[in-house]
C-alpha positions in Angstrom: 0.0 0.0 0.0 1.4 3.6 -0.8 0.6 6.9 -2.0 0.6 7.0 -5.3 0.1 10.6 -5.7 -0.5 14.3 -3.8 -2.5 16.5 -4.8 -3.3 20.3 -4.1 -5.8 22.6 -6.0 -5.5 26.3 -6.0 -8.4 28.9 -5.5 -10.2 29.1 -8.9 -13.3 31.4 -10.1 -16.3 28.8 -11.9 -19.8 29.0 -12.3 -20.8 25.9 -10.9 -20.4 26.5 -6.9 -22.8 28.4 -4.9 -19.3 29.6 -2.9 -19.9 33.3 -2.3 -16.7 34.5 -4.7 -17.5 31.6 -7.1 -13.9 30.2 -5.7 -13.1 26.5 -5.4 -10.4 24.5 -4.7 -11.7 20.9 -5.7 -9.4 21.1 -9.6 -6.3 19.6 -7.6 -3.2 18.5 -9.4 -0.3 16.4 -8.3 2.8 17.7 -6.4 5.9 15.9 -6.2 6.2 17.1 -1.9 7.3 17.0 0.8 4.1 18.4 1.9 3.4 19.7 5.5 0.3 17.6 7.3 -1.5 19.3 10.4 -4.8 19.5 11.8 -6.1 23.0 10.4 -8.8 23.7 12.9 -12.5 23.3 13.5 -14.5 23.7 10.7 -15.9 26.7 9.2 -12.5 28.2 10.2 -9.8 25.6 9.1 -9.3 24.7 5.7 -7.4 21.6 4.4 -5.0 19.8 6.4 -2.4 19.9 3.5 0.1 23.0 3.4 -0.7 24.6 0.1 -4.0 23.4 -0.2 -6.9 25.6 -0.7 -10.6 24.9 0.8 -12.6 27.6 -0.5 -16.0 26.8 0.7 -15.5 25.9 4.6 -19.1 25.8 4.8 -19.1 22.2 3.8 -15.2 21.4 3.6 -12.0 21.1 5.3 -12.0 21.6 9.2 -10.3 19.0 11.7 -12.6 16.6 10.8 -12.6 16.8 7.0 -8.6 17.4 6.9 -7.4 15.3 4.2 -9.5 13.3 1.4 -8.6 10.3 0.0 -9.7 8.2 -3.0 -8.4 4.7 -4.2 -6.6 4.7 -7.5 -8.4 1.5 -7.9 -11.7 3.5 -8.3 -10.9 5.7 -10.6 -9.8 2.9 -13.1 -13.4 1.5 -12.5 -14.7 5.0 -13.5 -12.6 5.1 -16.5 -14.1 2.1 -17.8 -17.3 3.1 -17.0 -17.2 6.6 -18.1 -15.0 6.2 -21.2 -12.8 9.0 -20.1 -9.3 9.1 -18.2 -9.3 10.2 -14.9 -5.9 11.8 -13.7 -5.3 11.7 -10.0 -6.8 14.3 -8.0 -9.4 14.2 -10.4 -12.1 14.1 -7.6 -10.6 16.6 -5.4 -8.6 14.0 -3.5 -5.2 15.3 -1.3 -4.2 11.3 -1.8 -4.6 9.0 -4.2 -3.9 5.5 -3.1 -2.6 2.3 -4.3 -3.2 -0.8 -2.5 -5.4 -0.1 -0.2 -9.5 -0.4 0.0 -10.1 3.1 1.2 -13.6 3.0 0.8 -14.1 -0.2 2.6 -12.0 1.1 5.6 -13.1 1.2 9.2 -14.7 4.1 10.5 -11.5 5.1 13.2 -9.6 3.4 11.3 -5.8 4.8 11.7 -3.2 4.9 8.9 0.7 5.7 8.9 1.7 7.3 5.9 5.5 7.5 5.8 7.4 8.1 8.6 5.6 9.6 11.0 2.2 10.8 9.4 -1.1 9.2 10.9 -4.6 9.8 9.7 -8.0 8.6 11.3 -10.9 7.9 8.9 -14.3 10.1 10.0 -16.7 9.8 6.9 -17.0 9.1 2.8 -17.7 12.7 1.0 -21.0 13.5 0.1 -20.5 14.5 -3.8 -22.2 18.3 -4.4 -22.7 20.2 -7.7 -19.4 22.0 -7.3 -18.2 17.9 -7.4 -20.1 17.7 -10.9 -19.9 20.7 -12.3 -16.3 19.9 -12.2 -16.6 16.5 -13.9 -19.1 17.7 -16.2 -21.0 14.3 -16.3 -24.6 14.8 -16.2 -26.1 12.9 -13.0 -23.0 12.8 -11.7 -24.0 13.0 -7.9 -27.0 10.5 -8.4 -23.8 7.9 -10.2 -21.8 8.5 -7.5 -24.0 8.0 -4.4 -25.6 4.8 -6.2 -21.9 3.5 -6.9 -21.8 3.7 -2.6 -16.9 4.1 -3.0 -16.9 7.6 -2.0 -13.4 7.6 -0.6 -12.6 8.9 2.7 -12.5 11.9 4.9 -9.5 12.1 7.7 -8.4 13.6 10.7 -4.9 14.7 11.4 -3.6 12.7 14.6 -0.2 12.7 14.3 1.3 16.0 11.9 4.3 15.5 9.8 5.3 15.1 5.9 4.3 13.1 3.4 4.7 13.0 -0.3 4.3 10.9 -3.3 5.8 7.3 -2.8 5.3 6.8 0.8 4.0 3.3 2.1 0.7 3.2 4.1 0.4 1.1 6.5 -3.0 0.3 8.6 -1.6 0.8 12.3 -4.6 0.5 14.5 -8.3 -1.0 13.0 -11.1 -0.4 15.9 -13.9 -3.2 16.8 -17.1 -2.6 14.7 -17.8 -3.1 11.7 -18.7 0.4 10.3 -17.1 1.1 7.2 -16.8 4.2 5.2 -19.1 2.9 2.7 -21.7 1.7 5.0 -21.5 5.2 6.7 -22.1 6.9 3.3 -25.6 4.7 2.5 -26.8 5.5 5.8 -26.2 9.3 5.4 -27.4 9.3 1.4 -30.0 6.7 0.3 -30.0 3.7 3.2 -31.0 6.2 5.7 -32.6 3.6 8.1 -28.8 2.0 8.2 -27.8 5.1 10.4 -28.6 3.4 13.5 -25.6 0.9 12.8 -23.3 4.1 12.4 -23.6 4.3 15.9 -21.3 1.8 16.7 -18.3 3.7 15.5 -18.3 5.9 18.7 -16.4 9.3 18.7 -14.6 8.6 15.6 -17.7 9.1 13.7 -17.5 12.8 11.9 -19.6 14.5 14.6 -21.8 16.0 12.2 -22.8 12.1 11.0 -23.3 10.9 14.6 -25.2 13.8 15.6 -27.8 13.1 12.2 -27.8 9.4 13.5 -28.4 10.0 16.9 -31.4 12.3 16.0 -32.8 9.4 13.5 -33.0 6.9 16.4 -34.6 9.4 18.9 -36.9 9.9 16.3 -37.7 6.6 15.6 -38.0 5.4 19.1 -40.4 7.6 20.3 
């Protein structure tokens, strides 16, 4: 398992984000690093957890809990075959693109070593938006997506340091439930009656998600 590639985007002005300035930061190439890897603050203050790398709606992105985004490598080759179209790495707005390693099917809490020093904690898949599309430029994109249920995965910053392009990942700590990234994202998107099950995850559950799930079940047991 390693990173295959890191990406930053830089602010730019489109017409598909309801971002007050029209800015977005999702168009994120590859750098060849060493990048700098922090926890950037709470959200709606803090951007991205990756030195150089611009959030421009922190509305809905960046923040502690939303620090760093990773896709598979592996799923982008499955949307190239479905799509017809190549898909360069940080096509989808992703900090890391990975090889090797089921990022999708991780464990809610889940904790990964990324080179030397550098460990992440999985929160939450992303929730795709129109910015997300408009950026593609696939029509339906966030209905293909959410069906498709490999969202990649948000992260937390627990341990700062550098990383860059080449570095092995290794899984250091998995936690005891069975609440994966993907299961979390059905819950919060079509599956809504799974949300109960997201539960289980405890406090390493994005704290927006637990707090949706937690109001589901007092809901529906009253």
């Amino acid at each position: 398992m390693k990173l295959l590639s890191l990406n930053v985007g830089r602010p730019k002005t489109v017409d598909y984000t309801s971002q007050s300035q029209g800015l977005t930061g999702i168009d994120k190439q590859p750098v060849e690093g060493p990048l700098y890897v922090a926890a950037p603050g709470p959200k709606g203050v803090g951007g991205s957890g990756v030195a150089g790398d611009a959030v421009c709606d922190t509305r809905h992105h960046g923040g502690n809990d939303q620090a760093v985004y990773a896709v598979a490598r592996e799923d982008l080759d499955e949307w190239e075959h479905v799509l017809g179209r190549s898909l360069p790495n940080g096509v989808f707005g992703e900090n890391l693109t990975t090889r090797g390693l089921d990022v999708s099917g991780a464990l809610i809490g889940e904790r990964w070593r990324i080179g030397a020093d550098v460990i992440l904690e999985v929160t939450s898949g992303r929730i795709p938006c129109r910015t997300f599309q408009g950026h593609l430029g696939e029509a339906g994109w966030v209905k293909r997506f959410t069906h498709r249920a490999a969202p990649g995965a948000y992260l937390r910053v627990v341990v700062p340091g550098e990383v860059r392009a080449g570095d092995p990942i290794e899984i250091v700590h998995q936690p005891d439930h069975t609440v994966t990234v993907a299961l979390q994202f059905r819950a919060t998107t079509a599956e809504r009656e799974l949300l109960p099950r997201v539960l289980a995850a405890g406090d390493t559950l994005h704290p927006e998600i637990r707090a949706e799930a937690e109001k589901y079940v007092a809901r529906h047991s009253s």
